[in-house]
N, CA, C and O atoms as CSV, one atom per row, in Angstrom:
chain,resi,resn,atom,element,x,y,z
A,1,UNK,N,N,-12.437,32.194,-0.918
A,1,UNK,CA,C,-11.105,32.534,-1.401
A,1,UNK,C,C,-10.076,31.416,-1.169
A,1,UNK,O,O,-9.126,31.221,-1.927
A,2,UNK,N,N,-10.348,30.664,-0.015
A,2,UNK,CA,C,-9.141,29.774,0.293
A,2,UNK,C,C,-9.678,28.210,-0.677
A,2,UNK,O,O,-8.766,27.444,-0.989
A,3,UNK,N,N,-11.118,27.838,-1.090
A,3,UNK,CA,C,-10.555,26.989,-1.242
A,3,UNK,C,C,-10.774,26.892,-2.821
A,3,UNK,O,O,-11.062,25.823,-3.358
A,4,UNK,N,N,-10.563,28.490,-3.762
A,4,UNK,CA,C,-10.632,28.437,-5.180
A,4,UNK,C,C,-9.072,27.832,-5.583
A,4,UNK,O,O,-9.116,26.948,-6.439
A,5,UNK,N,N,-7.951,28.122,-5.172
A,5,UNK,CA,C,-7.116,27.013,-5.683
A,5,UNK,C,C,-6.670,25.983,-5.433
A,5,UNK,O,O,-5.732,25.501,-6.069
A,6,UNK,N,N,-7.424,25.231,-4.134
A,6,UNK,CA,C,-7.401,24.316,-3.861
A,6,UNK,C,C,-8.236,23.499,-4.812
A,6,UNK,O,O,-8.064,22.281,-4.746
A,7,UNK,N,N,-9.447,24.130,-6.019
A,7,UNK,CA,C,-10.348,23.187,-6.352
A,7,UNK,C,C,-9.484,23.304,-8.035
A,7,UNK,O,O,-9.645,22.498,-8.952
A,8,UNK,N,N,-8.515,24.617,-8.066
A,8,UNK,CA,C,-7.522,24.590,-9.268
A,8,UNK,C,C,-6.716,23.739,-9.661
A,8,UNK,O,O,-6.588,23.362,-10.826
A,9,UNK,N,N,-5.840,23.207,-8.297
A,9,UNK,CA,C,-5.067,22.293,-8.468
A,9,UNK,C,C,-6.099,20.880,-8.531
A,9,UNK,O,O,-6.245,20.108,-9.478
A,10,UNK,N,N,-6.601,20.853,-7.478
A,10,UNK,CA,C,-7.279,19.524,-7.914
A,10,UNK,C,C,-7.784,19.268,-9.573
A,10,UNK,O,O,-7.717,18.265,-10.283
A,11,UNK,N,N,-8.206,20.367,-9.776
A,11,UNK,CA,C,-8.768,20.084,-11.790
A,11,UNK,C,C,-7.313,19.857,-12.592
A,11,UNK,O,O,-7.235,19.247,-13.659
A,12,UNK,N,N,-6.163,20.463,-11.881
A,12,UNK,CA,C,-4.940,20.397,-12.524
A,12,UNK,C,C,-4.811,18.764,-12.723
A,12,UNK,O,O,-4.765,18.186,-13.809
A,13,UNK,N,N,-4.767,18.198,-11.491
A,13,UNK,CA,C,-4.257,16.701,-11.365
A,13,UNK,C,C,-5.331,15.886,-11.746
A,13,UNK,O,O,-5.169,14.670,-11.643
A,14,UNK,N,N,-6.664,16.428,-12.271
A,14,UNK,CA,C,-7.535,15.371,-12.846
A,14,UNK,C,C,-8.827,15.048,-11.607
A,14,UNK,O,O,-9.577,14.076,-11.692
A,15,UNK,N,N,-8.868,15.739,-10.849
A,15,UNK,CA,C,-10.030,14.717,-10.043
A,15,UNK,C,C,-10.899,16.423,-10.145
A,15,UNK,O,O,-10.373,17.536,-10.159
A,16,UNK,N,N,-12.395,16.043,-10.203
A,16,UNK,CA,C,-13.528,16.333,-11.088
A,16,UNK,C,C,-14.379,16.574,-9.742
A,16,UNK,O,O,-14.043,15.890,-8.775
A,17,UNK,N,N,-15.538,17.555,-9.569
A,17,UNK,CA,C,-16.606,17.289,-9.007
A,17,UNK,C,C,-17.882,16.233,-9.529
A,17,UNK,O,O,-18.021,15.754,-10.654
A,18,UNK,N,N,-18.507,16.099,-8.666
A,18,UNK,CA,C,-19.706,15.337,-9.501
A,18,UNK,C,C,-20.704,16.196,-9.938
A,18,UNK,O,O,-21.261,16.060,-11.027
A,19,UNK,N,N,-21.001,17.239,-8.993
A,19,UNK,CA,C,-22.324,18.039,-8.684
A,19,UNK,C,C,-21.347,19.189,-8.017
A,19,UNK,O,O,-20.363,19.120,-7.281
A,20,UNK,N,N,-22.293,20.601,-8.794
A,20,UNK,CA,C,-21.923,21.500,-7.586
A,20,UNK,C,C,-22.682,21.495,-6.883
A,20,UNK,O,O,-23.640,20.782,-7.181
A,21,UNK,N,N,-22.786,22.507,-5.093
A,21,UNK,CA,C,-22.978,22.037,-4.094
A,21,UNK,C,C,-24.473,22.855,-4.766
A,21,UNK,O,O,-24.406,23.354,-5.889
A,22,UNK,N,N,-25.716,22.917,-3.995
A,22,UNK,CA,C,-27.462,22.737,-4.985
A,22,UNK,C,C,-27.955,22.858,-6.188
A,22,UNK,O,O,-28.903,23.532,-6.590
A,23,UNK,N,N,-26.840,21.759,-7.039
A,23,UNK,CA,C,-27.216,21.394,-8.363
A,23,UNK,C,C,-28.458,20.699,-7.872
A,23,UNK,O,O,-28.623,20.249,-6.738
A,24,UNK,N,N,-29.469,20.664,-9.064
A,24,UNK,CA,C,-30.627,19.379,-8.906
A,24,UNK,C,C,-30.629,18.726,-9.981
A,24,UNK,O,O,-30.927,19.143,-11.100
A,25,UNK,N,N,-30.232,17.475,-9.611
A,25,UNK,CA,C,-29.894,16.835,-10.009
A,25,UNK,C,C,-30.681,15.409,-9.979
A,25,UNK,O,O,-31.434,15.033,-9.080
A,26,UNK,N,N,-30.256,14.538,-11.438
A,26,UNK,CA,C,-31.314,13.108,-10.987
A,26,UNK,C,C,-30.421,12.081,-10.220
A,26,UNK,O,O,-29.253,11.914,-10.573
A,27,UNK,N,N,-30.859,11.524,-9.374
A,27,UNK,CA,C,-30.130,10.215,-8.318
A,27,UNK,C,C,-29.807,9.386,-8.740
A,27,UNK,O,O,-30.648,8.706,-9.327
A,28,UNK,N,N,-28.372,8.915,-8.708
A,28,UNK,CA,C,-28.196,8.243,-8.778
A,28,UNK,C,C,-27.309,7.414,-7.816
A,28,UNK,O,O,-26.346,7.920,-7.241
A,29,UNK,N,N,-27.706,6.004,-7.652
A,29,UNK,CA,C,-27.007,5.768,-5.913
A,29,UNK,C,C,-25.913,5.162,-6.059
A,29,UNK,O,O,-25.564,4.447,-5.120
A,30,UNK,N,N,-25.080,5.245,-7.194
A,30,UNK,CA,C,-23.566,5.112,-7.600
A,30,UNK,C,C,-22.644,6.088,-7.530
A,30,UNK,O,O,-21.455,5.941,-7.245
A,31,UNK,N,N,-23.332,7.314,-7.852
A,31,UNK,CA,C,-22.852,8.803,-7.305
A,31,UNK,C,C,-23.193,9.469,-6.277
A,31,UNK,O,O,-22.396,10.361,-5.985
A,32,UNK,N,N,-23.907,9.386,-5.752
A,32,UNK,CA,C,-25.060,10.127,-4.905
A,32,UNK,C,C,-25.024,9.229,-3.580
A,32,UNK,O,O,-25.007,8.000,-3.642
A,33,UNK,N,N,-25.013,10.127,-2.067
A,33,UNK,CA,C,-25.041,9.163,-0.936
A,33,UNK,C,C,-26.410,9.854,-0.956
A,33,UNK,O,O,-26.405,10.742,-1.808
A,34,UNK,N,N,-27.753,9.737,-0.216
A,34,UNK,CA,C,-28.605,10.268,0.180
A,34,UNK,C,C,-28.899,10.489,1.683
A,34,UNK,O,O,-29.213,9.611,2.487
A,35,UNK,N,N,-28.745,11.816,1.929
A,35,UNK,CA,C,-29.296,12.035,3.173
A,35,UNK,C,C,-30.225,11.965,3.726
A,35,UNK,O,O,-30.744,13.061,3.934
A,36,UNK,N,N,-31.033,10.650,4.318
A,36,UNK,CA,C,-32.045,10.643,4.888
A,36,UNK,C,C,-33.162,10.775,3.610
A,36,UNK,O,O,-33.228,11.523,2.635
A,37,UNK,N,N,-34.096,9.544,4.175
A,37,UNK,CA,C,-35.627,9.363,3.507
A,37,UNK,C,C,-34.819,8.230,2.379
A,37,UNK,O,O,-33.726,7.677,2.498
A,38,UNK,N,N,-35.848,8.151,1.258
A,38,UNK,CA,C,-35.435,6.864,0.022
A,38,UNK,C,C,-35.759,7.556,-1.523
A,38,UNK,O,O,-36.815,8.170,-1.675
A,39,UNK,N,N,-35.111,7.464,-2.276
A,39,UNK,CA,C,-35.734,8.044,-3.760
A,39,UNK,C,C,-34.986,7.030,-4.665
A,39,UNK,O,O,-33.873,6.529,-4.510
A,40,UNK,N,N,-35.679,6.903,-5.414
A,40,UNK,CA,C,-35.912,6.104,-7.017
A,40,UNK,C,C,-34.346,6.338,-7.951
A,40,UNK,O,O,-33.738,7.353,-8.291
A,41,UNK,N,N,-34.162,5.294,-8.087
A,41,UNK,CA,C,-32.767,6.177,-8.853
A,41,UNK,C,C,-33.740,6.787,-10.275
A,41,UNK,O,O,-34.590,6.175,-10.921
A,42,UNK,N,N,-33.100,8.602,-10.495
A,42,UNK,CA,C,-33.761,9.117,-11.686
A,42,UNK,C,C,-34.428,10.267,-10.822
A,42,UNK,O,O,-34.606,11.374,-11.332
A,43,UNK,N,N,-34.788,10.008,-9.536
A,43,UNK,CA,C,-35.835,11.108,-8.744
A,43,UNK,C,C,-34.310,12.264,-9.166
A,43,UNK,O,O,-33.232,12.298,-9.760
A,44,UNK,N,N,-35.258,13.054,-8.333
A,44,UNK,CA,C,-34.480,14.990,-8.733
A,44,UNK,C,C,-34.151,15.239,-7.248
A,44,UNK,O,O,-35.141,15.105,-6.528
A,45,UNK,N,N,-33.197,15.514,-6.711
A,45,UNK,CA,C,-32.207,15.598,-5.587
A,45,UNK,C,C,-31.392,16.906,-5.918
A,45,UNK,O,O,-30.937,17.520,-6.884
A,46,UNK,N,N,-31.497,16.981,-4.264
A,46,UNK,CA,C,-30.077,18.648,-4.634
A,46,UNK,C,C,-28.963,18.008,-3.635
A,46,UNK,O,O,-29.089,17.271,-2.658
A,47,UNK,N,N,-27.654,18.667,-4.360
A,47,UNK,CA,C,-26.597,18.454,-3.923
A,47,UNK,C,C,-26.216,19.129,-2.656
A,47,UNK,O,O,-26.144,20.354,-2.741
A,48,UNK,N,N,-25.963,18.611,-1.528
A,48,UNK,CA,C,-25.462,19.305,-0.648
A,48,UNK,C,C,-24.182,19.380,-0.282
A,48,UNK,O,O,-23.662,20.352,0.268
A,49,UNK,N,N,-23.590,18.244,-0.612
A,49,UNK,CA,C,-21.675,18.409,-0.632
A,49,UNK,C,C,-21.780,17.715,-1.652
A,49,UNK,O,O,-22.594,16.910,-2.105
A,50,UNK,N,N,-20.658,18.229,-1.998
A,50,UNK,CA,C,-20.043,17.481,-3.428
A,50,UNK,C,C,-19.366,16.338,-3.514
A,50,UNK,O,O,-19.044,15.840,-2.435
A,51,UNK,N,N,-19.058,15.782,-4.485
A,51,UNK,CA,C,-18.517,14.466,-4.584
A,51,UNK,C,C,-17.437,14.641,-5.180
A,51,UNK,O,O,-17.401,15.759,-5.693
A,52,UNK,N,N,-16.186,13.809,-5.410
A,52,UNK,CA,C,-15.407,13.904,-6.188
A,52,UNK,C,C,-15.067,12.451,-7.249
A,52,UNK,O,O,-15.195,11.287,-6.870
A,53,UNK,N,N,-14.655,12.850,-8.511
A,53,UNK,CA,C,-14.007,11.387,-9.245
A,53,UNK,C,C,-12.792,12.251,-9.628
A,53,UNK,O,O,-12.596,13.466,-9.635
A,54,UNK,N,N,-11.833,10.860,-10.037
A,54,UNK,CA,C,-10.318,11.020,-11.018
A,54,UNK,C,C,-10.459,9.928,-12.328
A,54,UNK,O,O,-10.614,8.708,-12.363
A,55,UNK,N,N,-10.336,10.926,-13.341
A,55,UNK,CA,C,-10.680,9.889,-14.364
A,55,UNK,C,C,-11.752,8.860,-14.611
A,55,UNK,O,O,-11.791,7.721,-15.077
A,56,UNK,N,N,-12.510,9.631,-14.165
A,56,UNK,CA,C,-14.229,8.181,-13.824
A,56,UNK,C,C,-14.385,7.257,-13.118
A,56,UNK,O,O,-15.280,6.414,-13.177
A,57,UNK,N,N,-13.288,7.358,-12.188
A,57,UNK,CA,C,-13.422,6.460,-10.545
A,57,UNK,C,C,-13.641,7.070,-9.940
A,57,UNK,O,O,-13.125,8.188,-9.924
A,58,UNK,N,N,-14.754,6.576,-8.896
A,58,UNK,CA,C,-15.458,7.405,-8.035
A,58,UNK,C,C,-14.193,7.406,-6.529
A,58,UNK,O,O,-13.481,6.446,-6.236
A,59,UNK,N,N,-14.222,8.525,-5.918
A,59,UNK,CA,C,-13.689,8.875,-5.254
A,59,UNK,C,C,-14.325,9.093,-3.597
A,59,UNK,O,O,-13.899,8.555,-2.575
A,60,UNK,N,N,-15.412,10.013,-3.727
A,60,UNK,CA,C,-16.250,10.300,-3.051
A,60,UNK,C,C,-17.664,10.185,-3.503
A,60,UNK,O,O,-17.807,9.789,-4.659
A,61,UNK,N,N,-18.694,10.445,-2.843
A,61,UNK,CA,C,-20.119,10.273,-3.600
A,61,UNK,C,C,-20.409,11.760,-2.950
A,61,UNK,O,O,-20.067,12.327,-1.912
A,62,UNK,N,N,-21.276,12.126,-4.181
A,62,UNK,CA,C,-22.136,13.689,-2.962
A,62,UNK,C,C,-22.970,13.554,-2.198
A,62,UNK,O,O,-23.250,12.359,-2.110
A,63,UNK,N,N,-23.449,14.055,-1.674
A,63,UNK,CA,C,-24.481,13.671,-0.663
A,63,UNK,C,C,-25.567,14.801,-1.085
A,63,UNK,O,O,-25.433,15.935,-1.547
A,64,UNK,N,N,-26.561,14.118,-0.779
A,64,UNK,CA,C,-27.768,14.714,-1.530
A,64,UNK,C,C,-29.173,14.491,-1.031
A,64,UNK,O,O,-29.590,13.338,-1.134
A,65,UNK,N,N,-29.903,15.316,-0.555
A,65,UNK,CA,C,-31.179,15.348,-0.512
A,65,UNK,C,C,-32.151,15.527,-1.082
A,65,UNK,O,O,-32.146,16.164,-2.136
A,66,UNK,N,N,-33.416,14.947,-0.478
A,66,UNK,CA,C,-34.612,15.118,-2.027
A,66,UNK,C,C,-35.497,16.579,-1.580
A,66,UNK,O,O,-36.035,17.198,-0.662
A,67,UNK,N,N,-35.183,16.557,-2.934
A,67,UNK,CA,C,-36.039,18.041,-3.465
A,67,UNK,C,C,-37.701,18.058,-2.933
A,67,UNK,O,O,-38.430,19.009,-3.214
């Protein structure tokens, strides 16, 4: 509950998730921090925190482990 308009306003002012939090998703290590171990950029990873961009600058990376 507390942080649905916190993620309102943020979409208001433009900054984006990358991933929701266990999307699976393919790696990429421009978006993606990886938690522990090594994968291929393209391998299939789940999101464990999210990342953020504004306008297609990366902001944060998600962090992500392999599937």
């Amino acid at each position: 509950p507390i942080v649905k308009p916190v993620e309102k306003l943020m979409g208001e002012w433009g900054v984006a998730a990358i991933a929701p939090v266990a999307a699976q998703v393919a790696y990429d290590p421009q978006l993606h921090q990886l938690v522990g171990g090594t994968a291929a950029p393209g391998a299939t990873v789940q999101v464990t925190h999210s990342g953020r961009q504004y306008q297609g600058k990366l902001l944060h990376r998600a962090k992500v482990k392999l599937v």
